[in-house]
C-alpha positions in Angstrom: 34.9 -10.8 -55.8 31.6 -11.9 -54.7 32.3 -12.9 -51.4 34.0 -9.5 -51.0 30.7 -7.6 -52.2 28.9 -9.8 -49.7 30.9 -8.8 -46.8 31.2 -5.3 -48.1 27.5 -5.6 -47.8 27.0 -6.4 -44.1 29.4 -4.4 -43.0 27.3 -1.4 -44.5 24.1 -3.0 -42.9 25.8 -3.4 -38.9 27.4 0.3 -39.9 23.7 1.4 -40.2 22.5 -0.4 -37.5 25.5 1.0 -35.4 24.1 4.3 -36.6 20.8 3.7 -36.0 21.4 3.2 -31.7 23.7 6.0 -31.6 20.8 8.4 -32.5 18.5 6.5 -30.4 20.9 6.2 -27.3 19.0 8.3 -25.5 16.1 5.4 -25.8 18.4 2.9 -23.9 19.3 3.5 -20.4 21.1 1.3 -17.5 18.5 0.4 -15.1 19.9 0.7 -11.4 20.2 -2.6 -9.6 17.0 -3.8 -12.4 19.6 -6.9 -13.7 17.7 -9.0 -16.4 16.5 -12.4 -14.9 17.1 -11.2 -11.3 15.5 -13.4 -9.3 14.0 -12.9 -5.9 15.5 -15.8 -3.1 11.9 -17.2 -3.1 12.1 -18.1 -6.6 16.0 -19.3 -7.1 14.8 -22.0 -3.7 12.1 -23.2 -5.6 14.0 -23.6 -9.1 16.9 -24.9 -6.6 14.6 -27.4 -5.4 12.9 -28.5 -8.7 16.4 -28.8 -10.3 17.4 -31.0 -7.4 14.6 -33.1 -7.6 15.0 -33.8 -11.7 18.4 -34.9 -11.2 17.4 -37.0 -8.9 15.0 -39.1 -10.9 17.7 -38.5 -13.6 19.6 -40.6 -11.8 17.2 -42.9 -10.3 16.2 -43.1 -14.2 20.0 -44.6 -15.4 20.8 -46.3 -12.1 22.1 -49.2 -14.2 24.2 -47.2 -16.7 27.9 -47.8 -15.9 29.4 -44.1 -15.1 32.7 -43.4 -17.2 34.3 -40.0 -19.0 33.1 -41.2 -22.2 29.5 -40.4 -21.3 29.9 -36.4 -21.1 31.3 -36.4 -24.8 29.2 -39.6 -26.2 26.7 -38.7 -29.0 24.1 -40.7 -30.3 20.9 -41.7 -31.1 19.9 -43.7 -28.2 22.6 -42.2 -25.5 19.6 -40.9 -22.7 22.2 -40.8 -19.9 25.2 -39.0 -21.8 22.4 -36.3 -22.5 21.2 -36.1 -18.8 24.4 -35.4 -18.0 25.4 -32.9 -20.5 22.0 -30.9 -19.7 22.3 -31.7 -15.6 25.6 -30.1 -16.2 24.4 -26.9 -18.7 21.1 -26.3 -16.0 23.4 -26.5 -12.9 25.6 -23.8 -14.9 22.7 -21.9 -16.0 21.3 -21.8 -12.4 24.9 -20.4 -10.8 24.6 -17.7 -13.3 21.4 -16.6 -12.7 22.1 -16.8 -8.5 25.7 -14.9 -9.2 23.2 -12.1 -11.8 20.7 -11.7 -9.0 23.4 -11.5 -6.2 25.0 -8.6 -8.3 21.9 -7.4 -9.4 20.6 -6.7 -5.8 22.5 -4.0 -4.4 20.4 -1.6 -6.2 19.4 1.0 -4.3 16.0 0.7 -2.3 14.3 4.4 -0.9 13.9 4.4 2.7 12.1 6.6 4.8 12.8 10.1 4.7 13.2 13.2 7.1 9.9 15.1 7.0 10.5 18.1 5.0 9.1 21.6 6.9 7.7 22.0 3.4 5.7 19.0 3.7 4.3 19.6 7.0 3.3 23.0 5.9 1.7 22.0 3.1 -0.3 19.3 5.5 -1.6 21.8 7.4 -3.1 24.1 4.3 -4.9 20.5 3.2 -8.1 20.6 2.8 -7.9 17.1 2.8 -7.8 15.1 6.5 -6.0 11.8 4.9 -3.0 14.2 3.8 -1.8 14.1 7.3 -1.1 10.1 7.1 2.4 11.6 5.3 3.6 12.3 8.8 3.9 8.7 10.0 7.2 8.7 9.3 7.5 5.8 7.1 7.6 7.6 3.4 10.0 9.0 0.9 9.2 12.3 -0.5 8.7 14.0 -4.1 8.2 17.6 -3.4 7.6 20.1 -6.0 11.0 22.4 -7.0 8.9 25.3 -6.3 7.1 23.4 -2.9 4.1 23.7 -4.4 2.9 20.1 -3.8 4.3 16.5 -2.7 3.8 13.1 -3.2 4.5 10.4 -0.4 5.7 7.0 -1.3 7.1 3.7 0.0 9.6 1.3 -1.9 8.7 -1.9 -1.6 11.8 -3.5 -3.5 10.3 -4.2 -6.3 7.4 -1.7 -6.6 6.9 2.1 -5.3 3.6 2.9 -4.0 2.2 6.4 -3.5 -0.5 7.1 -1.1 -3.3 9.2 -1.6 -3.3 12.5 -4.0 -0.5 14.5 -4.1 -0.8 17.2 -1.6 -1.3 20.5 -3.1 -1.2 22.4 -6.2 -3.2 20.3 -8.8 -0.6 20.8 -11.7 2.2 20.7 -9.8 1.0 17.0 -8.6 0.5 16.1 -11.9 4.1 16.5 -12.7 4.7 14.6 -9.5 2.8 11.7 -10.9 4.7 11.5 -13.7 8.4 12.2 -12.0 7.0 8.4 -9.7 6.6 6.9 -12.9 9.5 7.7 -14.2 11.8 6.8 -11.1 10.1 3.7 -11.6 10.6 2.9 -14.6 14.5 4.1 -14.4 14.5 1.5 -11.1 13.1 -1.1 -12.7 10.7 -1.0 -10.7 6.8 -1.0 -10.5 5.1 1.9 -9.9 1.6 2.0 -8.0 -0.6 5.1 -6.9 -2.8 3.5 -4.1 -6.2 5.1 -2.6 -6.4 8.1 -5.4 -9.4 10.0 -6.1 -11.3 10.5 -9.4 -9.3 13.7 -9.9 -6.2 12.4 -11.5 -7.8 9.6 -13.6 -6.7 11.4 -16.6 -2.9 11.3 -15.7 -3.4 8.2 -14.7 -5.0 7.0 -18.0 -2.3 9.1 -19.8 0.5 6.6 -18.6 -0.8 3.6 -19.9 -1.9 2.4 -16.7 -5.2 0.4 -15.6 -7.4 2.4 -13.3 -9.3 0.3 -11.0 -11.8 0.6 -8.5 -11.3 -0.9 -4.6 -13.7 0.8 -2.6 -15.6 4.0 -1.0 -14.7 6.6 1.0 -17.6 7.6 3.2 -17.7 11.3 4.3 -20.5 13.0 6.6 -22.1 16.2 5.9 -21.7 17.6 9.5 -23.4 20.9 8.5 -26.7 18.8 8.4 -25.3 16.1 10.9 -27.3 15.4 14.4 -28.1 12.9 16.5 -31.5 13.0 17.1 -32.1 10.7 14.2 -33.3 7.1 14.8 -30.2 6.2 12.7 -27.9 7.7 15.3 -29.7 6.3 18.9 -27.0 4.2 19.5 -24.7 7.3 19.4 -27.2 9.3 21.6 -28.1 7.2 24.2 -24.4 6.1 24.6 -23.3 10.1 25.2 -26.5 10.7 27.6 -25.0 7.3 29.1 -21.8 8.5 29.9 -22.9 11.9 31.1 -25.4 10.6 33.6 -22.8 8.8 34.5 -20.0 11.5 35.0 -17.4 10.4 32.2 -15.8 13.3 30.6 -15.3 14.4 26.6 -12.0 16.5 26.0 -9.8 17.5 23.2 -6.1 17.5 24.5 -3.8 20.2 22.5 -1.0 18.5 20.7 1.4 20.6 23.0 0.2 18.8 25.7 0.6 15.4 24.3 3.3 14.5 26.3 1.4 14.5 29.7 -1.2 11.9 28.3 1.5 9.5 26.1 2.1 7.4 28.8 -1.4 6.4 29.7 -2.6 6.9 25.8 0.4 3.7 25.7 -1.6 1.9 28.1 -4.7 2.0 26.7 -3.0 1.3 23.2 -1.5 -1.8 24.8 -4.0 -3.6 26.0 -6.1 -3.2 23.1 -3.9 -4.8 21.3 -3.3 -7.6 23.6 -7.2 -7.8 22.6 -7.3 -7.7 19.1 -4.5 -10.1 19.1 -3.1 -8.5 15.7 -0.1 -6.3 14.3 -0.7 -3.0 13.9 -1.4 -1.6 10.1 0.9 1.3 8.4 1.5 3.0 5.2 -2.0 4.0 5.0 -3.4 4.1 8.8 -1.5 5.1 11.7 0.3 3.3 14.7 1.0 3.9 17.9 4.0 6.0 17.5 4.5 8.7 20.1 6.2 11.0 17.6 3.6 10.2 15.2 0.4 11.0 17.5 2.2 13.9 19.2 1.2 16.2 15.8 -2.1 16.2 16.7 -4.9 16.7 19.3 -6.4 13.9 21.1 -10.1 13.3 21.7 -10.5 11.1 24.9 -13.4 10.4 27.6 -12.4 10.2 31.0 -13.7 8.0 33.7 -15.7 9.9 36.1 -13.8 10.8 39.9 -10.4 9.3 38.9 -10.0 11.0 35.7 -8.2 8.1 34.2 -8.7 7.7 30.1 -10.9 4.8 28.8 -11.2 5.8 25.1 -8.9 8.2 23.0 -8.5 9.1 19.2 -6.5 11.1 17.3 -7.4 13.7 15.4 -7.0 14.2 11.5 -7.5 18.0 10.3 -7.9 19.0 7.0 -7.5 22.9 7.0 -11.1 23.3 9.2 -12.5 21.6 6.3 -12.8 18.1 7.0 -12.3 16.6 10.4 -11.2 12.3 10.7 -9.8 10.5 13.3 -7.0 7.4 12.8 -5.8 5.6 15.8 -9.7 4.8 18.2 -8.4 2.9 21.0 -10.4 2.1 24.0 -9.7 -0.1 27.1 -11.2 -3.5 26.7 -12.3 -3.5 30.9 -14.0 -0.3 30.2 -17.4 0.8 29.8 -19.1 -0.5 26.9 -20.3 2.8 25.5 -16.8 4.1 25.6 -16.4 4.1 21.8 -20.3 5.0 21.1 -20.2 8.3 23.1 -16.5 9.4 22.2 -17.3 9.3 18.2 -20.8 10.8 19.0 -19.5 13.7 21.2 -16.3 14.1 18.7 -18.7 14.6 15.2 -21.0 17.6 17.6 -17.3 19.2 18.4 -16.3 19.6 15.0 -19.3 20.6 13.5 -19.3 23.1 16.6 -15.9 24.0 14.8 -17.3 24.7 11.6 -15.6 21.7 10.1 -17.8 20.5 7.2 -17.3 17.2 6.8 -16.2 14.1 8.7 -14.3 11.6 7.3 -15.2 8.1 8.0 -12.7 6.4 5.8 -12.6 3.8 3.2 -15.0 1.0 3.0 -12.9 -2.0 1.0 -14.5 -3.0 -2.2 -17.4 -1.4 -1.5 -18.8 -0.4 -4.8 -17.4 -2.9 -7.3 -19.7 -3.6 -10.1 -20.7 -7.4 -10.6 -22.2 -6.5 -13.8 -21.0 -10.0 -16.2 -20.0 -7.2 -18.7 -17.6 -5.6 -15.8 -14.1 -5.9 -15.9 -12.7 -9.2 -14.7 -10.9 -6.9 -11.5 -14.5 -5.5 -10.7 -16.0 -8.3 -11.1 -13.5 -10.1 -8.6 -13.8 -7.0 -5.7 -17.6 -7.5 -5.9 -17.2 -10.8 -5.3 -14.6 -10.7 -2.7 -17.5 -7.8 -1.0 -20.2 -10.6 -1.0 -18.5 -13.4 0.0 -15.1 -12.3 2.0 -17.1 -11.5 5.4 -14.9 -14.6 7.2 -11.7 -12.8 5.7 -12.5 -9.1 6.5 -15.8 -7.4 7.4 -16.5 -5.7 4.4 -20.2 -5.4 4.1 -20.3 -5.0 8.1 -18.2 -1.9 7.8 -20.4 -0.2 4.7 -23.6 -0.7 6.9 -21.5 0.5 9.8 -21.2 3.5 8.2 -23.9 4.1 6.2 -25.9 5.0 9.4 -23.8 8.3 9.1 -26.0 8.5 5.8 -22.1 9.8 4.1 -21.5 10.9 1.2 -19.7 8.3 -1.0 -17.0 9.3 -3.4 -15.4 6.2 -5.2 -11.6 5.0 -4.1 -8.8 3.6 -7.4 -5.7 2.3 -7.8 -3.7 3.0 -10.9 -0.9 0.4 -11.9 0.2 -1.7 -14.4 -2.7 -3.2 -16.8 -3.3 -7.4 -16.9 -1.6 -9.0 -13.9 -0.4 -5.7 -12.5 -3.3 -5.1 -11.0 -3.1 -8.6 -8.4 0.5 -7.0 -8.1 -0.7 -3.6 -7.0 -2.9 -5.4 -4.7 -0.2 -7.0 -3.4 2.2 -4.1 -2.7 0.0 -2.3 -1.0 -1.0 -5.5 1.5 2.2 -5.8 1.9 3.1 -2.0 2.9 -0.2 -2.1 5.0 -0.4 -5.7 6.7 2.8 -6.9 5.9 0.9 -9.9 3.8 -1.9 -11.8 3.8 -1.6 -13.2 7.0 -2.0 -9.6 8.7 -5.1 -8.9 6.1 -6.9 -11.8 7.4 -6.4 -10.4 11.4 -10.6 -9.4 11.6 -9.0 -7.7 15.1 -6.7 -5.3 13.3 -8.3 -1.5 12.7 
């Protein structure tokens, strides 16, 4: 009787529980290729490794114990070596499984780059917003709006996906985008990271659950008010008189005709590289990819008589709103004012061309606040601003560009709160540099 009321019991309590997760199945969904423990190969070497090196001294600890059967069943008090065994045996198993998991686990699928929708590149064009065109590298996936109103351009890193930049177009629309990220994400099991976003969707961001941290400026010029007979901007001037005494030539090349300058463009490309010494950068700055460059005009300054190109940039419009540039590139046997009187001539050809502002780009941690009431992550980008100048010229670049006298507008990343954030970081490095060791290249642009 009483053990009958007793089991009658629990079998009502698992009957409600049963009950309980079919209402809430909805709440429990199979993550795609997001196994529990999967482990990366990095980390199944180094457990490989440490397990190795514990049964060693294991048995370097019971050299002197005579091996027979009876050890793996003996139990007692003082039997070390039958219990080394017993858990040498239960890690080694443990180990297998978690290799055989993660081996399973892995062929989740991984977004690669896609086709660039016609809706996309339309929408690039109606921009008012230069970095927009960065989507057309050719190394994103694509959310687009049902009703191609806006998109969001990402890259899947494995274990993270990392937007860049504001969705392009309708406000609302990109809000929803936001979210739809997150949510592959989460489905993935996956990280999700929205890298170099304005002010504009802090709120969405916030909304989430995620941290929104400051990394740096982004400097724009007024070119309305810009000149260059300032004493800020002699350099500039007296490199463009320079190179007009001196017969070189400013020109803006169509992109139709950016087949009859590729070749040389190449050249140029090449042995500034062979310079810098350094891999080129991606996700969020362009490389030299002849499909790539071939959407948009080229400034370049020829050499006088032979005509041959010293200097060339590409040219970043944002719907004859904002003007930028991405790939500078200048022969390293050249004149040394190439660069000087190319960007001076450029910023008087598109305020010329009623652009209104220039866009001189991010300046890296520029900006963090060092106050000791600051968040730990601000506190940490303000010191890596100070004192990172061997690394990366960060406080080179800010003075670099605050000659312009720009207009600074502040640059986040939104990702996961505590020890996301030094994920985040790393994602995008990764995306960008390919790791550290192509962040620390000073030579890279």
């Amino acid at each position: 009787g009483l053990v009958g009321s007793e089991m009658c019991i629990r079998a009502r309590l698992l009957g409600l529980a049963a009950g309980t997760l079919w209402v809430f199945r909805a709440a429990f969904t199979r993550v795609d290729g997001a196994v529990p423990l999967r482990l990366g190969l990095g980390w199944f070497i180094s457990m490989a490794v440490l397990f190795g090196a514990l049964v060693w001294i294991g048995l370097l600890a019971y050299r002197h114990v005579e091996y027979r059967d009876a050890l793996w069943w003996q139990v007692s008090w003082s039997g070390d070596a039958s219990r080394f065994l017993r858990a040498s045996l239960a890690a080694a198993v443990v180990l297998g499984a978690l290799g055989l998991n993660s081996l399973l686990g892995a062929r989740g699928s991984r977004h690669g780059p896609d086709a660039i929708p016609d809706a996309v590149r339309r929408l690039v064009v109606t921009s008012p917003t230069s970095e927009a065109n960065i989507a057309l590298l050719g190394d994103k996936s694509f959310l687009l709006d049902p009703g191609e109103h806006a998109f969001l351009a990402f890259a899947d890193t494995g274990s993270a996906l990392v937007s860049h930049g504001d969705p392009v177009g309708d406000e609302a629309a990109g809000a929803r985008l936001l979210w739809r990220l997150r949510e592959m994400a989460d489905r993935e099991g996956k990280r999700a990271v929205f890298y170099a976003v304005s002010p504009k969707y802090a709120p969405t961001f916030l909304d989430m659950g995620l941290a929104v941290v400051k990394f740096g400026e982004v400097a724009r010029v007024d070119l309305v008010a810009f000149t260059l007979e300032v004493p800020a901007m002699k350099d500039f001037r007296h490199a463009k008189n320079r190179a007009a005494r001196e017969g070189y030539r400013f020109e803006i090349v169509p992109a139709a005709d950016f087949a009859t300058i590729a070749a040389e463009l190449k050249s140029v490309s090449d042995a500034w590289l062979r310079q810098k010494q350094g891999k080129e950068k991606t996700f969020s700055l362009g490389s030299f990819d002849e499909t790539y460059l071939a959407n948009f005009d080229t400034a370049v300054l020829r050499a006088p008589e032979t005509g041959r190109i010293v200097a060339f940039a590409n040219l970043l419009k944002g719907a004859q709103v904002e003007l930028s540039v991405d790939l500078m590139r200048y022969l390293p046997d050249g004149p040394n004012f190439a660069m000087d009187a190319l960007f001076g001539e450029l910023m008087l050809w598109g305020k010329t061309q009623g652009f209104r502002w220039f866009n001189l780009g991010a300046a890296p941690f520029s900006g963090s606040e060092t106050h000791a009431l600051a968040s730990p992550w601000q506190r940490i980008g303000g010191f890596v601003y100070e004192h990172g100048e061997d690394v990366y010229h960060f406080e080179g670049l800010r003075s670099f560009k605050q000659k312009f006298r720009p207009v600074w507008t502040p640059n986040y990343i939104a990702c996961a709160r505590g020890l996301g954030v030094a994920h985040a970081f790393m994602d995008a490095n990764l995306l960008i540099s390919g790791g550290v060791k192509g962040l620390m290249r000073k030579g890279d642009a």
